[in-house]
N, C-alpha and C positions, 0 to 999 in steps of 0.2 A: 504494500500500500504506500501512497505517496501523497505525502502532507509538503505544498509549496506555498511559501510565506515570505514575505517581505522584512527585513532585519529594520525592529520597527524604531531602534534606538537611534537610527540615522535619518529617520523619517522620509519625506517622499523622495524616488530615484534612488532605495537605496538598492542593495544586493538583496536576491529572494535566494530559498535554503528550502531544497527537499531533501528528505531521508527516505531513504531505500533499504526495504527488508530483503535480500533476499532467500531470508530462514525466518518465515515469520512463524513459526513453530519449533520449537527447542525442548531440549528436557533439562532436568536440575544438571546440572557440571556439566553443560554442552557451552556451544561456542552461538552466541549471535554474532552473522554475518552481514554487512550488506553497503551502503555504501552515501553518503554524504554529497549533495551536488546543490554546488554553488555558483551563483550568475551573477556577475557584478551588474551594476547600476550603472549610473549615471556619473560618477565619479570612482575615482580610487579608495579602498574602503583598508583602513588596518584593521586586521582580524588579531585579536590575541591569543584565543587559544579555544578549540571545539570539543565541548563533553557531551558526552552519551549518560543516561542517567533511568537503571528500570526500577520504575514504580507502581503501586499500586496502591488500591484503596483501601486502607484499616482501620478496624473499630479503635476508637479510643475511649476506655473509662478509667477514669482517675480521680477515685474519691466520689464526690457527686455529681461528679459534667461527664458525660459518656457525648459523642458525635465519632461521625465520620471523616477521617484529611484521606490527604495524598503522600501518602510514605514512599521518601527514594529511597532504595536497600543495595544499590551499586551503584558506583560511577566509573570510568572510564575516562579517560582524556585521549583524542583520537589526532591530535591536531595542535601541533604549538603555533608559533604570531608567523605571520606573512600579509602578504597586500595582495588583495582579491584588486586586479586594475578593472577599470571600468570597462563593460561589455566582457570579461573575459567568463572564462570559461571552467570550472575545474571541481574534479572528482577526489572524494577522500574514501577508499574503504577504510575498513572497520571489522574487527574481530572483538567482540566485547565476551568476558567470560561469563558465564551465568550460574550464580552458585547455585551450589548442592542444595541449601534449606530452600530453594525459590520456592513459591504455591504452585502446588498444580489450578489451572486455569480450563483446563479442555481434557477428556476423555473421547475416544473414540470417534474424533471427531465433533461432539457436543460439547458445550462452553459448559461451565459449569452455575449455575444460576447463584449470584452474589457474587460472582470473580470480575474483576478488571486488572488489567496488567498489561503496562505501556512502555514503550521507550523514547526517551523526552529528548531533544538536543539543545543542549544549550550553546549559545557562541557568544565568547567576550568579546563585545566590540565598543570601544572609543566610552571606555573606562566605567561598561554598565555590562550584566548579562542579558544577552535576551532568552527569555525560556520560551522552546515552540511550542508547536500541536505534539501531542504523545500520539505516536503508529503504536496499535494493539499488536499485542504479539502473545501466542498464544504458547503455556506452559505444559506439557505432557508427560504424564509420570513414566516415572523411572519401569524398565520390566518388574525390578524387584516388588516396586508400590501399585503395579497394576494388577499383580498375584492377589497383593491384601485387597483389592478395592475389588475386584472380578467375585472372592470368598462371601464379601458381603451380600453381590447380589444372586448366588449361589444359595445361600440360606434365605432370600427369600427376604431380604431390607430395601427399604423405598428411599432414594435419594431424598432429600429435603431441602439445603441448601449448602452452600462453602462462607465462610468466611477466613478476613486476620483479624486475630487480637494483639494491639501492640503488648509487649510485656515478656518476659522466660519462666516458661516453665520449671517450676523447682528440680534438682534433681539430674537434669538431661544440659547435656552439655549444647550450647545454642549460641548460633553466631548472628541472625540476624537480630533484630531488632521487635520483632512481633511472630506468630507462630499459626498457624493453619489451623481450623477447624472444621471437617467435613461430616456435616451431621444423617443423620439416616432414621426413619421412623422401624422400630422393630418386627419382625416377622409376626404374625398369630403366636408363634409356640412361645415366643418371650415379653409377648406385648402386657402380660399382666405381674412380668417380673422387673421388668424397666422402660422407662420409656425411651424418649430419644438417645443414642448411642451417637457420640462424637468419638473422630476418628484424626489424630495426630501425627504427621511423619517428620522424621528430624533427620537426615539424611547428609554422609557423609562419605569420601570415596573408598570407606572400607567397610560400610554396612548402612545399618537403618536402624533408626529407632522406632516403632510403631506404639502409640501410646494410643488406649483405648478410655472415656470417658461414659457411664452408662448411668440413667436417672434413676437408682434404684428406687421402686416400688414395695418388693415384696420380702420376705427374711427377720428375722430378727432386728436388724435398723438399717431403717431409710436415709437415703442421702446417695453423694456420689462414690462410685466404685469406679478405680482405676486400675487399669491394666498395662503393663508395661512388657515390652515384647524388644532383644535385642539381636540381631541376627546380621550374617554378611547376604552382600547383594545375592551371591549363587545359596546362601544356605536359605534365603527368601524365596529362590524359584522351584524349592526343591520341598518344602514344608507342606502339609497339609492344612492350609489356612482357614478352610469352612470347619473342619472340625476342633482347632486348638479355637477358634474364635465364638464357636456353640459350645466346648467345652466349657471355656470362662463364663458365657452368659450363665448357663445350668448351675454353674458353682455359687454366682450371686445368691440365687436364693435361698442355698445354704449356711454358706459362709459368710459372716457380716462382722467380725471379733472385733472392737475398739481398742485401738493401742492409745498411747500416749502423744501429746502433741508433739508435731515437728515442726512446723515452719508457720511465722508470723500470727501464731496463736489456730491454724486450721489445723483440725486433730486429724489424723490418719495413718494408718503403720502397716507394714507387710503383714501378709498372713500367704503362705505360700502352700495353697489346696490345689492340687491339683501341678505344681508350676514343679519344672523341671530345664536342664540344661537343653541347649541345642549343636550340642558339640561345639569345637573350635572357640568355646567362650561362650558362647548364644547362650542368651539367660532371661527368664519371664518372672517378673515380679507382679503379685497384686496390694494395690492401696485400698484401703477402707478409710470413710469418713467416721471418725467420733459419732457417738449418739444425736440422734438429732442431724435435722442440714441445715447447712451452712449458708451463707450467704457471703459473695463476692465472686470475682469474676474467675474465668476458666475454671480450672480443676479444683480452685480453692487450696492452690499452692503457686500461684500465678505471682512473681515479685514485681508487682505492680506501681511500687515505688517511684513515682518520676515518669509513670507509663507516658505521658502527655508530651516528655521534652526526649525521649530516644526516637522518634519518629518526625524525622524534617521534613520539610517544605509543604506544610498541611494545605487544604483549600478546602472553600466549605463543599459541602455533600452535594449542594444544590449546582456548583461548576464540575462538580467529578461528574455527571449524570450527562452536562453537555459536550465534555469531552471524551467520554464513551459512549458515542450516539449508539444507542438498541440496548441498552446494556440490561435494560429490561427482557430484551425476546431469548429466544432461547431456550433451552434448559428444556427442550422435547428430548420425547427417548427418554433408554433407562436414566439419562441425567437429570 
């Protein structure tokens, strides 16, 4: 897709700026490709220096203001200072990397309803940035996370929505700035043990984290139960995910034991029914909430601390909406 804009800091006659995807579809630790093309104006224009910048739209709640911005989680610099002469002509590729924690944004071709994820350009020109149009570009899980995500519809779970939550999850080692959550309405056999089931991946080049969140309902105490699943990319292609992921649910209604508090006063402790190794290290833990549930955001071990100021260059909810035109349709199919 090709966003062409006039570089508005030098006003009329200045240079216009398209971006060119030519990989407008990537997975976590793949490479965006594609290319930068600039037409000078009507004079000679000093250019400083040209970033790449992917972003995307996360929830923020922090205390009692919860809203939507624009979180950038990469940048790039593609481009140091030269003189775009007027009328001239010239191309910049671009290889930007794209981390491992990125969101999945698209399955199977289906966007995933609640996902936006852009690549912005910025270019420093005559001592201002200018920030462009964001080109969509679209995120596709790993093989290893399309095993987990294939299991769920496997037993028979109804997509619902995706989001980010700015903040880290306790616990899991996490480099971006905000975290995934892919939620799922329960099959019949577990509808009356939990309800919605959030689905967590933390992904790095020598495995996965899969972190599973479930509203429990039935058991001994109510609240959330958390599941914890660590494995390498190949020991992910190779697992039986619909049955360790119907195991865990079946266990909820069992096992509910309250440990002692851990983090920021939300009470929750292992209790390991059913969990076992996966060779090479691979290891499943389960979290129980305290008696009683809890109130505050994610998992209820979310260090939400400062959530409002890790997440730059916010915009209100109501400009994210115009700069992902459709951002509404979508979301047919199993997504």
């Amino acid at each position: 897709m090709v966003f062409k804009r006039m570089l508005g800091a030098l006003g009329v006659g200045a240079p216009s700026v398209d971006t060119v995807l030519s990989t407008p579809r990537v997975r976590p630790g793949g490479v965006l490709m594609g290319e930068v093309r600039l037409s000078g104006g009507d004079f000679d224009a000093e250019i400083e220096d040209i970033t790449l910048g992917l972003v995307a739209t996360v929830e923020i709640e922090h205390g009692d203001v919860e809203g939507t911005g624009l979180g950038e989680f990469s940048r790039s610099r593609v481009s140091g200072p030269f003189t775009l002469r007027k009328g001239e002509n010239r191309t910049i590729p671009f290889q930007v990397p794209v981390p491992w924690e990125a969101p999945i944004s698209e399955i199977d071709g289906q966007r995933l309803t609640g996902m936006a994820l852009g690549v912005r350009t910025e270019v420093a020109i005559a001592k201002a940035v200018d920030k462009g149009d964001l080109d969509p570009v679209a995120v596709e899980p790993l093989p290893s996370q399309l095993r987990v995500l294939e299991a769920f519809l496997q037993l028979g779970f109804a997509f619902k929505s995706a989001d980010l939550e700015a903040g880290h999850i306790y616990g899991v080692r996490q480099e971006l700035p905000f975290y995934q959550e892919i939620e799922f309405y329960p099959p019949p056999r577990h509808a009356g043990v939990v309800g919605e089931v959030e689905l967590t991946f933390v992904a790095d080049p020598a495995g996965l984290e899969v972190i599973l969140e479930a509203d429990k309902r039935a058991g001994r105490y109510s609240g959330d139960a958390i599941g914890r699943f660590r494995v390498s990319h190949e020991e992910a292609m190779h697992l039986d995910w619909p049955a360790e992921i119907d195991r865990w649910l079946t266990g909820l209604a069992q096992y509910a034991m309250p440990y002692g508090d851990h983090h920021g006063g939300h009470g929750y402790g292992e209790h390991g029914y059913g969990g076992h190794g996966y060779g090479h290290g691979g290891h499943y833990e389960s979290h129980h909430p305290h008696h009683g549930h809890h109130n505050g955001p994610g998992w209820g071990a979310v260090a939400a601390a400062g959530a409002a100021g890790v997440v730059g260059g916010l915009v209100a909810g109501e400009i994210i909406e115009e700069i992902f035109e459709g951002d509404d349709e979508g979301g047919d199919g199993d997504w």
